[in-house]
C-alpha positions in Angstrom: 107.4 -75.1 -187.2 106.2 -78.6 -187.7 102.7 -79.8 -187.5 103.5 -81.6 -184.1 104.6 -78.1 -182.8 101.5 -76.3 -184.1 99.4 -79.2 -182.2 101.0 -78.3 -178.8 100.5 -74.6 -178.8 96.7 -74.7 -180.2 95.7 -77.2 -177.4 97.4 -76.0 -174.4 98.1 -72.7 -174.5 100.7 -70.5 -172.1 100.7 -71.5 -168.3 99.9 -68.4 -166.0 102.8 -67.4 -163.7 101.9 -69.1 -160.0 103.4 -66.6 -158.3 100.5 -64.0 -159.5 98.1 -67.1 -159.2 98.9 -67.2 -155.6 98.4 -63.1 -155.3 95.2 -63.2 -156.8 93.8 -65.9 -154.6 95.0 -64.3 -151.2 93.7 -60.8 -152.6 90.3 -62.6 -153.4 90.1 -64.4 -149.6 90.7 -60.8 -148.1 88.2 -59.0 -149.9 85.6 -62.0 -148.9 86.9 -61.6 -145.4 86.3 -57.8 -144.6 82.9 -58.3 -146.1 81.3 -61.0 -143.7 83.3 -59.2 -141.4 81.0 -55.7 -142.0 77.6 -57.7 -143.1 77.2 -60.8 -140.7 77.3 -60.7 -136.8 76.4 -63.4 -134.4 73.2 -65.4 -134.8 73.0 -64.3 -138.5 71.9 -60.5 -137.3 73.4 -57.7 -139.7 76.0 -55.6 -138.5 76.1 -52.0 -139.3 79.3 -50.1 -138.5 77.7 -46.5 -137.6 81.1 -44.5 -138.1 80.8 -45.5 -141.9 77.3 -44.7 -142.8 76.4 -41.4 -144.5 74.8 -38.3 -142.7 71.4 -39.9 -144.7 71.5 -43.5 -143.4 72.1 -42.4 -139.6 69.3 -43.7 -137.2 67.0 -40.8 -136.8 64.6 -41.6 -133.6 64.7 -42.7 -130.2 62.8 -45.7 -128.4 61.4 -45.3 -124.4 59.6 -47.1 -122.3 57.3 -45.5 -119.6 55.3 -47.1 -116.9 52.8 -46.1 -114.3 51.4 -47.9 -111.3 49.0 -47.3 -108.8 47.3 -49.4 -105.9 43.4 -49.2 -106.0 40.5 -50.6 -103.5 38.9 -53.5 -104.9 35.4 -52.8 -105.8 34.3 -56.4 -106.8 34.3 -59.4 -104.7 33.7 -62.9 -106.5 32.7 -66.0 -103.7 33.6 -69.6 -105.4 31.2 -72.3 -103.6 30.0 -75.8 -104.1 26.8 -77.8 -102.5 27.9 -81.4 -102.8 25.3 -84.9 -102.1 25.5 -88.1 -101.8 22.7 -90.4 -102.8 21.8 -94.3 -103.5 21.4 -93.1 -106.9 22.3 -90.6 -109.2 18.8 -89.7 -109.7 18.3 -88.7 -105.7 21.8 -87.2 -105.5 21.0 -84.8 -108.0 17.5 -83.9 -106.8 18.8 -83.3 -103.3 21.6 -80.9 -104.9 19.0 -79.6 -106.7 17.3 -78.6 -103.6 19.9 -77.7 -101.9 21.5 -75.2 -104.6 17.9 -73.3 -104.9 17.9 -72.9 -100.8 21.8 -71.2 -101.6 20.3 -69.1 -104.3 17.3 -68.2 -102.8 19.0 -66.9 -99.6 21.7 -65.1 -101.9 18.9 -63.5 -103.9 17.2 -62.0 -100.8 20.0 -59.9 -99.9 19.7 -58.2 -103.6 22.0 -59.8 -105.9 20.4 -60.7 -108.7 20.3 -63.8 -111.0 22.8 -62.2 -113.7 25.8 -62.7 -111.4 25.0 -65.8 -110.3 27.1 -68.3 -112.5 27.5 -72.2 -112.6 31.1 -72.8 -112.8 31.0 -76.5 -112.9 28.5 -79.3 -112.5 29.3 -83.2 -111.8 27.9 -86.3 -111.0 30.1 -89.7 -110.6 29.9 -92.8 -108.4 31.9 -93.3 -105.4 33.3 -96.2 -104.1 34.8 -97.8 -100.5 37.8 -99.3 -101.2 39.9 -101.8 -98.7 41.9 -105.3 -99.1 39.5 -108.1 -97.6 40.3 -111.5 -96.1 38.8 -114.7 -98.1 35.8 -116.4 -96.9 34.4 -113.0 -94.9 37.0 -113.8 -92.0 38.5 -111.3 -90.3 42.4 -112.0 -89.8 44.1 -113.5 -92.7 47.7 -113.2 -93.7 48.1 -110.1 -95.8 49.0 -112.1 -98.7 45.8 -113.8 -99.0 43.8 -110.3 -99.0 42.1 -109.3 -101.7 41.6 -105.9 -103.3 37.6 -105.1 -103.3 35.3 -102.1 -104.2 31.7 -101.5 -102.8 29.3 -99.0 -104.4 28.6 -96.1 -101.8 26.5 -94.1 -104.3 26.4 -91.2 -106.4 28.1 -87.9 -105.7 26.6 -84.7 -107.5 28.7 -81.5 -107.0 27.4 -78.3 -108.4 30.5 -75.7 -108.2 29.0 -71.5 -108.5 30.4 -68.0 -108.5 28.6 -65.0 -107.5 30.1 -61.3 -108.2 29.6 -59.0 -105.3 29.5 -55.6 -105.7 29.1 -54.5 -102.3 32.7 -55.5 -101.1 31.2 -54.4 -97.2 29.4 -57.2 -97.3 31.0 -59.9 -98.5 31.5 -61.1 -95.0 28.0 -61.6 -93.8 27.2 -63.4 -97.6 30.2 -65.7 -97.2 28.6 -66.9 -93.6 25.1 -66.9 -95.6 26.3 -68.9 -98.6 27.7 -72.1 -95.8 24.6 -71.9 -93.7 22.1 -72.1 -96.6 23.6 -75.4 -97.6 26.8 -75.0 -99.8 29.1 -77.5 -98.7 32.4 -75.4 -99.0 33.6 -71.8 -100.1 36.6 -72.8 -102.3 37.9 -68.9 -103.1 37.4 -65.5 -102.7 38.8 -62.9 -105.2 38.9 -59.3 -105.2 39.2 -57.5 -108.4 37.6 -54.4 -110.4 34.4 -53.4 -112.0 34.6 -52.9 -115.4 34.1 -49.1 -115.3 36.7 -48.7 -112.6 39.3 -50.7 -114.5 38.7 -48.7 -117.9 38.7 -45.7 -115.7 41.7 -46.6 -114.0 43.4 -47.8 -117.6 42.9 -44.5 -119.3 44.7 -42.5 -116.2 47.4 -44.5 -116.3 48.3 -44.5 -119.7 48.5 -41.0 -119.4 50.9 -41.3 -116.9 53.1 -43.8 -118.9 52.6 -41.4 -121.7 54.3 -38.6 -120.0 57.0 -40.8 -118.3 57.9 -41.9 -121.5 58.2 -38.6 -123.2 60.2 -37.1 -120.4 62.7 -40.2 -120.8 62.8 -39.5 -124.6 63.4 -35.8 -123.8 66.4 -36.3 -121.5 68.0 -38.7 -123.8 67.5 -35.9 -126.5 69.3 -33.4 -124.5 72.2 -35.5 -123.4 73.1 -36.6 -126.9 72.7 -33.1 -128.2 69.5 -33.7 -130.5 66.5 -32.4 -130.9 63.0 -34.5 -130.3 60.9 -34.7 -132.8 57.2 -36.2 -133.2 55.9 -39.9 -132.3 56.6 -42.2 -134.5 54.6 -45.3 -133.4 53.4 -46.1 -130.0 52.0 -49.6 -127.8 50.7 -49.4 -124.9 50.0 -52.3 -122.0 47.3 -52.7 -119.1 47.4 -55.7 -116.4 46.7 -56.1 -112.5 46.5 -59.7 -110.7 43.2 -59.6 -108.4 44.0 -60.6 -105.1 42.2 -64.2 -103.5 42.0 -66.5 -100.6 41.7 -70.3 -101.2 39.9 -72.6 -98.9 38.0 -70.2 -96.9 35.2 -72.0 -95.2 33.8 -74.8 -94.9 30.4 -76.5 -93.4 32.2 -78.7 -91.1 33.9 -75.8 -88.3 30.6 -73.7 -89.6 29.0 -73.9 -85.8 31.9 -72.7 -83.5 33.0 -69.9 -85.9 32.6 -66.3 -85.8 31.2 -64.3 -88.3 34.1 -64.1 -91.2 36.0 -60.7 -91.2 37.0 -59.5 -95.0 39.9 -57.7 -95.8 40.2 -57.0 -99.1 43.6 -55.1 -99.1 44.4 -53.2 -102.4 45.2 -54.1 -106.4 48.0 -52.9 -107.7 47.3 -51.9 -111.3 50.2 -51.1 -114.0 50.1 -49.4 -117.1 53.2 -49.3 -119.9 53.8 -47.2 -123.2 56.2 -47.8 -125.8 57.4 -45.2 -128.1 59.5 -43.9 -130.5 60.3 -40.3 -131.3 62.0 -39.0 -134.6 64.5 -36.6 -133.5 67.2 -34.2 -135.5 
């Protein structure tokens, strides 16, 4: 063999056969396949195929939901009120508030309810203006497009915005009518809600009730699918009720031809929910 020969073979070696080539690289794309096929579902979640997991790897516990529910009589009653002045200056709208708010207190204090649940919710004090479009020269008629726009000083509004908690529900009638005639300016809301030692009260009989609702559910499912329920695994548990209100209730203003204010506080409905999961066999 020459030297030329020798050359060849040393640098470039045999060619593989394409046909194998071309087996290799489908075999290699089918393997890839089935296993993004088995590993990856939608949204990048993993996707197990249960008929090819061992006895070991098999999911072993069962998750429930319970709830429980119940309507309770509202034991709390919270008035929202606001004495509002107007004043030259800021200095004698606020005294008059001043005076004003202490006359409300005073009168809400005398039926018993004591400073504690008496709470400012919001206090202000801003000018207030008359606004209109005025002719030039002070006349009266003027074409429109001559008007100009103008503001004049009125004086200073103060509003002082309070809540009080009411604990005798009975009477929150006779304390909304009190609360106007001492000098608030308007009742904005009335809400009816729970005492905190009705609430935990409530809370801790309800859960119980989710608690059992839950197990039950866990126990049926156990029985259908031929297992056998075991102990809790982990547990959460949820509380809410949405106190019931009224908006706008009274105001100074239809005070003298109105009759005394009825209250009806109607019922909370107050839910309860437990989560859990059971090992079973």
């Amino acid at each position: 063999m020459s030297d030329d020969n020798a050359d060849k073979g040393r640098c470039c070696g045999s060619r593989p056969n394409p046909i194998v080539f071309a087996i290799m690289i489908i075999i290699a794309g089918a393997l890839l396949f089935l296993t993004m096929k088995f590993t990856v579902g939608t949204g990048g979640q993993t996707v197990i195929n249960m008929a090819n997991l061992t006895g070991s790897q098999q999911p072993n516990h069962i998750d429930v939901y319970g709830e429980a529910k119940r309507s309770v009589q509202p034991d709390l009653m919270t008035i929202s009120f606001s004495v509002s002045t107007l004043n030259a200056t800021a200095k004698a709208s606020q005294e008059e508030n001043a005076a004003r708010m202490s006359s409300v207190k005073d009168a809400l204090k005398g039926t018993g309810i004591k400073e504690e649940n008496i709470e400012t919710v919001s206090y202000d004090i801003y000018p207030e203006y008359i606004s209109d479009w005025i002719c030039p020269g002070g006349e009266k008629i003027c074409d429109e497009q001559t008007k100009t726009y103008n503001q004049t000083l009125s004086g200073y509004r103060t509003v002082h915005s309070v809540s009080v908690n009411i604990y005798n529900v009975s009477s929150g009638g006779a304390i909304t009518d009190l609360v106007i005639s001492s000098g608030a300016e308007t009742v904005d809301s009335i809400q009816f809600s729970l005492k905190d030692s009705t609430r935990n009260s409530v809370e801790l009989s309800l859960l119980q009730n989710a608690s059992e609702a839950a197990r039950a559910k866990a126990e049926n499912i156990a029985t259908g699918i031929g297992a056998t329920l075991g102990r809790p695994l982990s547990a959460s548990s949820g509380y809410y009720y949405y106190p019931t209100s009224q908006s706008n209730y009274k105001d100074a203003g239809i005070m003298a031809n109105a009759q005394a204010t009825p209250i009806s506080p109607g019922q909370v409905d107050v839910y309860a929910s437990v989560s859990v999961s059971y090992g079973m066999s």
